[in-house]
Every structure is written in structure tokens, then in C-alpha cells.
C-alpha positions in Angstrom: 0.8 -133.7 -132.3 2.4 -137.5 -132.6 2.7 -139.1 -135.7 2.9 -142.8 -136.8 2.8 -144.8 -139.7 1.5 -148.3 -138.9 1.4 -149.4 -143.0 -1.7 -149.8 -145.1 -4.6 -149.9 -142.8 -7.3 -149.4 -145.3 -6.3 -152.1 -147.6 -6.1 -150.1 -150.8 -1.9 -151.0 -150.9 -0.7 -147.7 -149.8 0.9 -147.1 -146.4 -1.0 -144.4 -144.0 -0.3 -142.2 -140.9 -1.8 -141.5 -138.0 -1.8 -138.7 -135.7 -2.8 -137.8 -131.8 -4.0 -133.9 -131.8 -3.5 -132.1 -128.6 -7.4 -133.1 -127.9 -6.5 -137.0 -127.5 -8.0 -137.0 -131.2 -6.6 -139.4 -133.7 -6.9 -139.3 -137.1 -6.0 -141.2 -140.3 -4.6 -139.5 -143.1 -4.4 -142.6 -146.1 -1.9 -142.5 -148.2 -2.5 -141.7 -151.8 0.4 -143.5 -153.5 1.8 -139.9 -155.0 4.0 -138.9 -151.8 1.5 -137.5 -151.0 -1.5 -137.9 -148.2 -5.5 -137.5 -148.6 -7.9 -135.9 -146.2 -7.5 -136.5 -142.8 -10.2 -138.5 -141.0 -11.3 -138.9 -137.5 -11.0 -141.9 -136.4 -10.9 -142.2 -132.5 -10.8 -140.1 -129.3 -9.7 -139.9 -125.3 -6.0 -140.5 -126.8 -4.6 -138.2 -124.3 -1.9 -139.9 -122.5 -1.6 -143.1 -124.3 1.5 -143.7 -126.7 0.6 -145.8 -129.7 3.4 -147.7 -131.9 2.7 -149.2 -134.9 3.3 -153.1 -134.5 2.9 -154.7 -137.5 0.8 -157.7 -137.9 0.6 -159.5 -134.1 -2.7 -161.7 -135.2 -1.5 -163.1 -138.5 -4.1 -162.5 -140.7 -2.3 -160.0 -143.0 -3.5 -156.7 -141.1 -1.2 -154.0 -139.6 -2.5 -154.1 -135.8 -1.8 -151.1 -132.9 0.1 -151.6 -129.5 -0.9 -148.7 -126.7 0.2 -148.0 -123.7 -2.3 -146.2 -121.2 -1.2 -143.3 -118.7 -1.1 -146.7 -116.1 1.1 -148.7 -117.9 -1.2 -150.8 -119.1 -0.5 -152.6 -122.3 -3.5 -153.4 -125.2 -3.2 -154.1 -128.3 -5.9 -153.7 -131.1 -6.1 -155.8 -134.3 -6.8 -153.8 -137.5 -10.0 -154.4 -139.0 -8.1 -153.8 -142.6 -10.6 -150.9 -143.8 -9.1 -148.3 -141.2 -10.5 -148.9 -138.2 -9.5 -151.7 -134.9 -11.4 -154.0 -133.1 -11.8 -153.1 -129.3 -8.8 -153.3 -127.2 -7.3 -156.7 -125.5 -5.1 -155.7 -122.6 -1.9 -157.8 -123.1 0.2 -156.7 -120.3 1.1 -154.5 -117.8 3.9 -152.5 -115.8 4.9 -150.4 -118.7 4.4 -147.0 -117.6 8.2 -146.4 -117.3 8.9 -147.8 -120.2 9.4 -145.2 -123.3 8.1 -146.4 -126.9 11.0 -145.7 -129.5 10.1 -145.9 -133.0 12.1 -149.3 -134.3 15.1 -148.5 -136.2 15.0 -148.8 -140.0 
């Protein structure tokens, strides 16, 4: 299983994490503000190969967004929708299959 927290996704001011299952499954668990997590929910699938790092905001409109990397190399990025979910994937660059995502130091 990967983990990643890409901040408060959902809008409700607390951060949340997201994990890959060994089924390419993701899933949001929301934060609950009480170091603690709520129920896990499914939010995506065909993950398999793909490493996902959590971005920030790329589009400037106040919303953590999602960079992936396919099992080509292929770069996309998808821009969160602020309620837990992304809008569909804009490839924005390629030639990254060699390349390993390291969470950013902090």
C-alpha cells in the first residue's frame, strides 16, 4: 500500500491521505481534526503502476491538485475539484519513467 497526504482535499480545513491498495485502488481517508482519520472511501481505480505525489496547488485557485506518473513515463496532472475528488487528467509531460518521485523534504 502507498500513502500520501496531498492537504485538505475535501475542503472541510483538515488535511487527508490517500492510499494505492495492491488492487490499483485508491482511497481517501479525510482527516478528522483529532489525530485521527475517518472512514476510508473509494475514490478511484487502475492505479497500478502509476506513482502519485501530492503537488500542492499548480492551478491557483486554492485547491491541492495531484501529479502522476504512468508505467510509460507519462506525466498528468489533475486539478482537485475541492470536495475530494479531481477533474480528468491533462498530460503535462513526458520521459519520466526513470525518474523516482521522492516525497519533498519538510
Amino acid at each position: 500500500m502507498r500513502l500520501f497526504g496531498p492537504g485538505d482535499v475535501n475542503s472541510d480545513s483538515k488535511a487527508d491521505v490517500f492510499t494505492i491498495d495492491g488492487n490499483g485502488d485508491l482511497w481517501l481517508y479525510p482527516g478528522n481534526g483529532w489525530y485521527s482519520l475517518g472512514a476510508a472511501v473509494k475514490v478511484g481505480n487502475g492505479w497500478n503502476g502509476w506513482q502519485l505525489v501530492a503537488s500542492g496547488d499548480l492551478t491557483g485557485d486554492g485547491k491541492p491538485d495531484l501529479l502522476g506518473v504512468d508505467s510509460n513515463g507519462d506525466l498528468f496532472m489533475y486539478a482537485g475539484k475541492g470536495n475530494g475528488t479531481f477533474a480528468t487528467n491533462k498530460q503535462v509531460g513526458n520521459g519520466w519513467k526513470w525518474i523516482e518521485v521522492l516525497p519533498a523534504a519538510g
